[in-house]
C-alpha positions as CSV (number, residue, x, y, z in Angstrom):
1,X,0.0,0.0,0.0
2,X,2.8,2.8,0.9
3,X,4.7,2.2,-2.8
4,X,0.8,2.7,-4.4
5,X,0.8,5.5,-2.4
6,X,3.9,7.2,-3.0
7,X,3.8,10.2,-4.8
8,X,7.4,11.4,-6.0
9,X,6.2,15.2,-7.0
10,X,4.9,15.4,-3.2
11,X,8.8,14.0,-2.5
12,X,10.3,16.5,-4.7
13,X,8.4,19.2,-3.1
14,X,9.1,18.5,0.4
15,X,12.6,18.3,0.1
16,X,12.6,21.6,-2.4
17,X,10.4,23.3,0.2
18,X,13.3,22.2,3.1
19,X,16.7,23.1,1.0
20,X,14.7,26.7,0.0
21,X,13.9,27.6,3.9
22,X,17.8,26.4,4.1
23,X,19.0,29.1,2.2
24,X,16.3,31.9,3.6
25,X,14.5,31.9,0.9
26,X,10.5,33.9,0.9
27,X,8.1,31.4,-1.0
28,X,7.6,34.1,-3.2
29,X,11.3,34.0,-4.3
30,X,11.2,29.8,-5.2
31,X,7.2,29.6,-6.3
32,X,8.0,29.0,-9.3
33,X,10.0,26.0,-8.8
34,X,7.4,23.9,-7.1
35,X,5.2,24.2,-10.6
36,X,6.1,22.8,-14.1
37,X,5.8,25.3,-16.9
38,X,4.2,23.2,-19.2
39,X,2.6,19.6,-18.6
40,X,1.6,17.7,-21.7
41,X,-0.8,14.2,-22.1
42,X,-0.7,12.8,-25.3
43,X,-2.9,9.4,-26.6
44,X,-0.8,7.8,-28.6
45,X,-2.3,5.3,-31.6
46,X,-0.7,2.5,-32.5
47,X,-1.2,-0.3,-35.0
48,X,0.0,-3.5,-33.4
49,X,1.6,-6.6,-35.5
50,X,-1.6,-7.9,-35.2
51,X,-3.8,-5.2,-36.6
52,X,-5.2,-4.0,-33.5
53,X,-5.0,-0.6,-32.5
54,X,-3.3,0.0,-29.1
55,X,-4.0,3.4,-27.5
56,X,-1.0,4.2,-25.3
57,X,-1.0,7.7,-22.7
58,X,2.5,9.6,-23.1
59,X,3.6,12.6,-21.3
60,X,6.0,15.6,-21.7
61,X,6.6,17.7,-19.0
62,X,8.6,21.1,-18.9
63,X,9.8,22.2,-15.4
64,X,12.0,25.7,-15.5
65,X,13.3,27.2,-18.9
66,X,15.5,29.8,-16.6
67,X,18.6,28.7,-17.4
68,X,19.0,27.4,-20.8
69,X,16.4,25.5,-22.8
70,X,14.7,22.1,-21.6
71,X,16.5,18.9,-20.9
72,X,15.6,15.5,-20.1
73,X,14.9,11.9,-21.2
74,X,12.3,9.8,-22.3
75,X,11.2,6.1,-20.5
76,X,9.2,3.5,-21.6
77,X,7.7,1.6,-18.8
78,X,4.7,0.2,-17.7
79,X,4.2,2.5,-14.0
80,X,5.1,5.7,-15.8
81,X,2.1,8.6,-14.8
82,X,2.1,12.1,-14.7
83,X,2.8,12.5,-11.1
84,X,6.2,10.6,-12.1
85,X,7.0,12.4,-14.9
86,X,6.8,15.8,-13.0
87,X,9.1,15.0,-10.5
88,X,12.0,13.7,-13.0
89,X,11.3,17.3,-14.5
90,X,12.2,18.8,-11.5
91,X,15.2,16.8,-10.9
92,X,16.2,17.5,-14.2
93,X,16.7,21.4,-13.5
94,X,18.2,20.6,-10.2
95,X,20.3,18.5,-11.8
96,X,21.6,20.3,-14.3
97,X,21.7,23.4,-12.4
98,X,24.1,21.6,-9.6
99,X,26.8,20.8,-12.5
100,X,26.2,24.3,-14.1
101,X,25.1,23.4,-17.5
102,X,23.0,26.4,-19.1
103,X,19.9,23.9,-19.4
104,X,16.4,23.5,-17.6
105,X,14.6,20.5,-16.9
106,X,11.9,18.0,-18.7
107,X,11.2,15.0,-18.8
108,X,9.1,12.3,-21.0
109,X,7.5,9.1,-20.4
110,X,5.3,6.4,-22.0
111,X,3.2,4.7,-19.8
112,X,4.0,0.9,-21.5
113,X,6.0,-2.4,-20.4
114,X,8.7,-2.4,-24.0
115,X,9.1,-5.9,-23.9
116,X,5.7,-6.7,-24.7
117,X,6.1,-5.0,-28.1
118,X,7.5,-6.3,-30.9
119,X,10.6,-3.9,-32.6
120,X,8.5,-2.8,-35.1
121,X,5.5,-1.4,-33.1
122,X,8.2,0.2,-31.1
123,X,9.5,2.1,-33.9
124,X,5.6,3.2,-34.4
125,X,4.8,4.1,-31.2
126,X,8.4,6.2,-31.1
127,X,7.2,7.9,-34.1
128,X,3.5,8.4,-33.3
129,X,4.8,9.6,-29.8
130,X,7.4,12.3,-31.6
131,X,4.9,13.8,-33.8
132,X,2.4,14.7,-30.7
133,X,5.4,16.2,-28.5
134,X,6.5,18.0,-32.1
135,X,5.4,21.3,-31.6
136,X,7.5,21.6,-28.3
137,X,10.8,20.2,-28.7
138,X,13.3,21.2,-30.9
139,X,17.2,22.2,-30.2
140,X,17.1,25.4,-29.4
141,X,13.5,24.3,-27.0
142,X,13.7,21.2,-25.5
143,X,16.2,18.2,-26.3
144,X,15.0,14.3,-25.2
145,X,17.5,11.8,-24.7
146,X,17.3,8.1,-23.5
147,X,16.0,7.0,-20.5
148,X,14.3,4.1,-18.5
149,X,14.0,1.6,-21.4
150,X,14.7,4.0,-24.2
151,X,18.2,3.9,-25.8
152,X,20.2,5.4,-28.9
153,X,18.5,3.2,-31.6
154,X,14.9,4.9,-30.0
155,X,16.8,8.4,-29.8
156,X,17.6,7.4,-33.4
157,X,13.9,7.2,-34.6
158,X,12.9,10.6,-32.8
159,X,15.4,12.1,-34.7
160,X,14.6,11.0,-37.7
161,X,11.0,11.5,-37.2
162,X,11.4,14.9,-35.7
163,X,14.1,15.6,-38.8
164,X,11.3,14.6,-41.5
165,X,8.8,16.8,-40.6
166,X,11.4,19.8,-41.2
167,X,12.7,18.8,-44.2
168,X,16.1,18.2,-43.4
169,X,18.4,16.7,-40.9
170,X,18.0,18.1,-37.3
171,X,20.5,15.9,-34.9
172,X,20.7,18.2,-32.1
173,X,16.7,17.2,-31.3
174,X,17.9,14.6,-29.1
175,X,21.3,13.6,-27.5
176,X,22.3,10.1,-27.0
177,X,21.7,9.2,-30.4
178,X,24.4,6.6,-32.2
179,X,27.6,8.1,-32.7
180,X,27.0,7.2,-37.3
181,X,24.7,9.7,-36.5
182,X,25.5,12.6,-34.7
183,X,25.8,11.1,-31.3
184,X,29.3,11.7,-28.8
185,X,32.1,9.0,-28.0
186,X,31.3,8.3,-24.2
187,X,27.3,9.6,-23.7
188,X,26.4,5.5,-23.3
189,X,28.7,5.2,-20.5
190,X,28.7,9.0,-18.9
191,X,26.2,8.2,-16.1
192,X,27.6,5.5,-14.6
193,X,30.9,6.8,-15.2
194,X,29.9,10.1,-13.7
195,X,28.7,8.0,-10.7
196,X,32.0,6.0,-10.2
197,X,33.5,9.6,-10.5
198,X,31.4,10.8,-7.6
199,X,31.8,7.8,-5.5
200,X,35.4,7.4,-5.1
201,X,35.6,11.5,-4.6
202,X,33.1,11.0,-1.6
203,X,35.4,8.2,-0.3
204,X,38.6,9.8,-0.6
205,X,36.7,12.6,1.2
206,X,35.5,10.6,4.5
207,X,38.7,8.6,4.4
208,X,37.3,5.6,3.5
209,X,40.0,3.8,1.0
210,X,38.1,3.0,-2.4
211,X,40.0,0.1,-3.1
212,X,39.1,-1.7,0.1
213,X,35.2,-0.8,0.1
214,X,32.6,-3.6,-1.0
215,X,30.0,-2.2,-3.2
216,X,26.5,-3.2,-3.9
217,X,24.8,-2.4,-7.1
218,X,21.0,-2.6,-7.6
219,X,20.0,-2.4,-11.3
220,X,23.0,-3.5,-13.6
221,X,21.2,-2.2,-16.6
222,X,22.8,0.8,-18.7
223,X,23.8,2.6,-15.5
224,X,24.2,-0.4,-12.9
225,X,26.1,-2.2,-15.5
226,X,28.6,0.6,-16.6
227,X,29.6,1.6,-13.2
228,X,29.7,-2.3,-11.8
229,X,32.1,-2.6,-14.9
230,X,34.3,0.8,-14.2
231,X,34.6,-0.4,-10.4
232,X,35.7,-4.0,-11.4
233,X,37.7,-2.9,-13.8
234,X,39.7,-0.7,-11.3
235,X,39.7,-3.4,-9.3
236,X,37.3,-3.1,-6.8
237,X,35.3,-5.7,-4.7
238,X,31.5,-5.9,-6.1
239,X,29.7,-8.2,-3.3
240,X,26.5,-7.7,-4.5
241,X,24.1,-7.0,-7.9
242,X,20.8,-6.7,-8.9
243,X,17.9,-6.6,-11.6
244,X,14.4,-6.8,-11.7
245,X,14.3,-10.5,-10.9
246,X,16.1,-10.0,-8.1
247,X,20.0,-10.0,-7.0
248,X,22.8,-12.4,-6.3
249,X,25.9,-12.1,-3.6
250,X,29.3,-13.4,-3.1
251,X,31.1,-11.9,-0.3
252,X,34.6,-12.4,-2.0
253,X,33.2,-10.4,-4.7
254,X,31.1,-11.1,-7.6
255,X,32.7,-12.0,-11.2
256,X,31.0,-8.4,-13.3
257,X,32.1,-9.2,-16.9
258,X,30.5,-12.9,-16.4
259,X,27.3,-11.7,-15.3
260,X,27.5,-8.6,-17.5
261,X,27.8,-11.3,-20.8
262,X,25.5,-13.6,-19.0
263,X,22.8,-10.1,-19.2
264,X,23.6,-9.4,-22.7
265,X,21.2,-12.0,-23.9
266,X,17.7,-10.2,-23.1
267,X,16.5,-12.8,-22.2
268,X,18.4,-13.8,-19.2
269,X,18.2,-12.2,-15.8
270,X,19.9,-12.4,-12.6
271,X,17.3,-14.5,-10.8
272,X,18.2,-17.6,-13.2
273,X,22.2,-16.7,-13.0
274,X,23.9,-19.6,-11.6
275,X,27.9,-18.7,-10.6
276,X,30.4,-20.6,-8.6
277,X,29.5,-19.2,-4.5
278,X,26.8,-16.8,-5.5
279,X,23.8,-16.6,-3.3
280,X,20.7,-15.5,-4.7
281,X,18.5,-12.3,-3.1
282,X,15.6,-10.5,-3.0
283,X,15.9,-7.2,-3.9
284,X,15.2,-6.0,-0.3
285,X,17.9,-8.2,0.7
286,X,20.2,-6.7,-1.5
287,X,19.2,-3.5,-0.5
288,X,20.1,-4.1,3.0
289,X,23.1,-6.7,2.4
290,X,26.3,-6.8,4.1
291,X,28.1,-3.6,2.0
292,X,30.5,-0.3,2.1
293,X,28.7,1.3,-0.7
294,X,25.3,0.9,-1.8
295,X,24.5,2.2,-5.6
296,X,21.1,2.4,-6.4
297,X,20.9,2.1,-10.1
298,X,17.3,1.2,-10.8
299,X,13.7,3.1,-9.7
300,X,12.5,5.8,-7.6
301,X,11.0,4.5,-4.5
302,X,13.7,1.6,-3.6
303,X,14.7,2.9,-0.3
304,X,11.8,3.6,2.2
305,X,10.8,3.7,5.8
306,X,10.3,0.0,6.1
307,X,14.0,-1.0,4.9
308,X,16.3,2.5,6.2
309,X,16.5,0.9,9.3
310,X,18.1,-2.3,8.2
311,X,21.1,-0.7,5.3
312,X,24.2,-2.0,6.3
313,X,26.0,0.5,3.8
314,X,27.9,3.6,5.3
315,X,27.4,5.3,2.4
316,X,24.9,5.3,-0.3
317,X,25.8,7.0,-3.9
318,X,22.3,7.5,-5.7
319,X,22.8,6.5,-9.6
320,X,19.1,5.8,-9.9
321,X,16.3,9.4,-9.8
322,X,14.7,9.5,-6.9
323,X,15.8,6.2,-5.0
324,X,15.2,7.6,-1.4
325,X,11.6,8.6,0.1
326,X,11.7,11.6,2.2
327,X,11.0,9.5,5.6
328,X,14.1,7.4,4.6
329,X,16.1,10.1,4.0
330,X,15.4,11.0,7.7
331,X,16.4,7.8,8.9
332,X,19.6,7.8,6.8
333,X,20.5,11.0,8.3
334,X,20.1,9.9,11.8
335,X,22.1,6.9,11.5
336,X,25.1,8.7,10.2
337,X,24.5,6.7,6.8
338,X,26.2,9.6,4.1
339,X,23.7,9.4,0.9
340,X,25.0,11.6,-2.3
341,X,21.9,12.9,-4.2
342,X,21.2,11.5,-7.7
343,X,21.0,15.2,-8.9
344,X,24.6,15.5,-8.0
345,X,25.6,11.5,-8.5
346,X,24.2,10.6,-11.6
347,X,24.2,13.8,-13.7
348,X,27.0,12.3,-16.0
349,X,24.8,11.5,-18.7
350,X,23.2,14.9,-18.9
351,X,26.9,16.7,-18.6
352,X,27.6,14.1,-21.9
353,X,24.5,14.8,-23.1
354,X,25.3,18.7,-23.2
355,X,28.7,17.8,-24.8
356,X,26.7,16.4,-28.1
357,X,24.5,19.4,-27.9
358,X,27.8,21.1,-28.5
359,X,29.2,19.1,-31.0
360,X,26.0,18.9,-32.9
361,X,25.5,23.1,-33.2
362,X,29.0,23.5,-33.7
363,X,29.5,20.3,-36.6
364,X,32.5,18.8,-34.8
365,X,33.3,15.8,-33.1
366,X,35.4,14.9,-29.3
367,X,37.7,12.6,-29.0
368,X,36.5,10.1,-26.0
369,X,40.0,11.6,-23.8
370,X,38.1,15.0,-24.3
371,X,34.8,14.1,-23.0
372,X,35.7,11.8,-20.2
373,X,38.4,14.6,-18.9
374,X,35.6,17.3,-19.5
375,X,33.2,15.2,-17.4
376,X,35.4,14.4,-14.7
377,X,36.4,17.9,-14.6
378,X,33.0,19.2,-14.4
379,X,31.3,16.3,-11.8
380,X,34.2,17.2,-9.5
381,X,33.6,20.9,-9.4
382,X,30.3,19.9,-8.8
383,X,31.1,17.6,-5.8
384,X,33.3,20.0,-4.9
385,X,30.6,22.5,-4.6
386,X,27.8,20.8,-3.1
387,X,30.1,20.0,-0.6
388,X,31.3,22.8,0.3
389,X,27.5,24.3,0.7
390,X,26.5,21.1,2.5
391,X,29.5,21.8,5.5
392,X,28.5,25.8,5.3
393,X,25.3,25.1,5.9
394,X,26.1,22.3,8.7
395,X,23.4,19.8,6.1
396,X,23.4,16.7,4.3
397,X,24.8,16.4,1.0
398,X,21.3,16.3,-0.5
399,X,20.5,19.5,1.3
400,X,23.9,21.2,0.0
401,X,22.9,19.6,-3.8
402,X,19.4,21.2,-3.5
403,X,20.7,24.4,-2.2
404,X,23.5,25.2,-4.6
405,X,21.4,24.3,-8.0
406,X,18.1,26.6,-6.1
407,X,20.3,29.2,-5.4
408,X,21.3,29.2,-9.2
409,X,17.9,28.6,-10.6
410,X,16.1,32.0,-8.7
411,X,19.7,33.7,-9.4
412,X,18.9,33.3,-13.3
413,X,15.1,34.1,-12.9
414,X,15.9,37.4,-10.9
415,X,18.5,38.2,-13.6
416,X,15.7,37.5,-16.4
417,X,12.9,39.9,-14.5
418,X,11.7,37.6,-12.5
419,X,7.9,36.2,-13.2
420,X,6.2,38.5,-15.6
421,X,2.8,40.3,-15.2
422,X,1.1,39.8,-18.7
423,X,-2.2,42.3,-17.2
């Protein structure tokens, strides 16, 4: 009943509502921010393999266009809704306002399970889905990119569907497209590289030794997968790892490039992964396993009241949007558990994402040593800077995260005039 009843907009608003009164803000100053600027529903035809007709329900939601124009991805899945959808909008302009890219925040969603579809209704829902969200995106308005179940082949089809209905080719519509077409070197790995980045900083920083730490890793999907691969490769112990099935655990450390080939087949998952002294979990046992470091790579609404209590993990980097409820959050806090935000710990991807923005309007590529130094430099400075708010302010790093990309966000509005009177 309390996951049905989670509302992550509510969540968003709470802790917004907290950072703002941090940083003596009047409600009048941050208004603005606790409203999207635009919210779009869109029905969504589709002729099935069959010959059916499928009506699907698709969203686009705009948060703040202060800072730059509107950013954020796309997911297909089957529990999307508009509450949802807001929230990751919102997190979207934090996020990009705590690394200091001039963008706001969006966010899409589709509310349908992808692996019930066929590839070829996929490409006809992507399409049908891009002509209703048409009239208000563009590269100089508001730029998709991959998401939950979306990836460069669907960024692929927006583009090309967005790019036919101007009459020529348009690649900076979208950003994580396929590098043959106008996509960057290093935007499929930048989140969960962004998120190893962050971790190891945090580490160093509490004088824990990385190298020593187990980690944990719920979701080994795009995000999961990349930064379980990273750590691996820089040899670091990875006790535990998780998917939708469920997870499996070896205390000695968990062989990543077996189960990452063992996942490449779609249709495996961890559940049915057998490996020499693995132990198979639940996800709420992986959750609350026997860990340093606890990555949550997956959904929103993963760590709650009913399992805070139990984490093992001293610190907790958030790779997933949204992983902690507000009442966990409380309980983290207490318990001296550090937790770094996922609008600070995951924003590699839209850092990358802004690189190929770049490269797009200017008709030039990056090598991949450009864009991974770029991103390290820039998800540092970030670090760097939350942190430093989070210790002014005697907060938690979520607090200091919040704070610094507010602070920036009413900044630009105040420099812009502020909300205008159109009587």
């Amino acid at each position: 009943m309390k996951e049905q009843a989670y509302n992550p907009y509510e969540n968003m608003l709470h802790v917004l509502d907290e950072a703002a009164e941090k940083l003596g803000l009047q409600r009048s100053e941050y208004e603005t921010l606790r409203y999207p600027e635009r919210e779009l529903t869109v029905s969504i035809p589709v002729k099935m393999d069959n010959g059916e007709i499928r009506v699907f329900e698709g969203y686009r939601v705009q948060h703040n266009s202060a800072r730059g124009p509107y950013k954020g991805g796309i997911r297909y899945h089957q529990d999307s809704d508009l509450n949802e959808v807001k929230a990751l909008s919102a997190w979207m302009s934090f996020k990009c306002a705590v690394v200091n890219i001039p963008y706001g925040g969006a966010k899409g969603g589709v509310k349908v399970d992808p692996r019930e579809l066929s590839r070829e209704e996929l490409i006809r829902l992507t399409r049908r889905y891009t002509t209703r969200i048409l009239p208000v995106i563009g590269p100089d308005q508001d730029i998709p990119a991959p998401d939950v179940n979306t990836n460069g082949e669907v960024m692929g089809w927006i583009m090309d569907t967005y790019s036919m209905f101007k009459g020529h080719a348009v690649p900076g519509v979208v950003t994580g497209k396929p590098v043959e077409i106008g996509g960057s070197i290093g935007r499929t790995e930048a989140t969960g590289r962004g998120v190893t980045i962050i971790a190891l900083q945090c580490l160093e920083n509490m004088g824990m030794d990385p190298d020593t730490q187990a980690y944990a890793i719920q979701g080994m999907g795009n995000v999961g997968g990349t930064a379980a691969r990273i750590l691996y490769e820089s040899g670091k112990k990875i006790v535990a790892a998780g998917d939708y099935s469920g997870g499996v655990y070896k205390e000695d450390g968990l062989d990543i490039p077996q189960i990452s080939q063992y996942l490449s087949d779609k249709k495996n998952c961890l559940k049915n992964y057998q490996g020499e002294g693995v132990k198979h979990l639940t996800n709420d046992e992986l959750l609350t396993c026997k860990c340093d470091v606890l990555i949550p790579a997956a959904l929103e609404n993963q760590i709650t009241a009913d399992n805070a209590e139990r984490i093992q993990a001293k610190v907790i980097i958030e790779a997933a949007n949204g992983p902690t409820t507000v009442e966990a959050d409380k309980i983290l806090e207490r318990r001296g558990i550090v937790v770094v935000p996922d609008i600070l710990a995951n924003a590699g991807g839209v850092v990358v994402s802004y690189f190929e923005w770049v490269q797009n309007i200017q008709s030039m590529a990056w090598d991949l040593e450009e864009v991974n130094k770029t991103l390290k430099k820039i998800m540092l400075k970030a670090y760097n800077d939350v942190d430093a708010m989070a210790k002014e302010k005697n907060t938690t790093m979520r607090m200091g995260a919040y704070m610094v990309a507010i602070d920036r966000i009413v900044t630009a509005g105040k420099l812009r005039g502020g909300p205008i009177s159109m009587a």
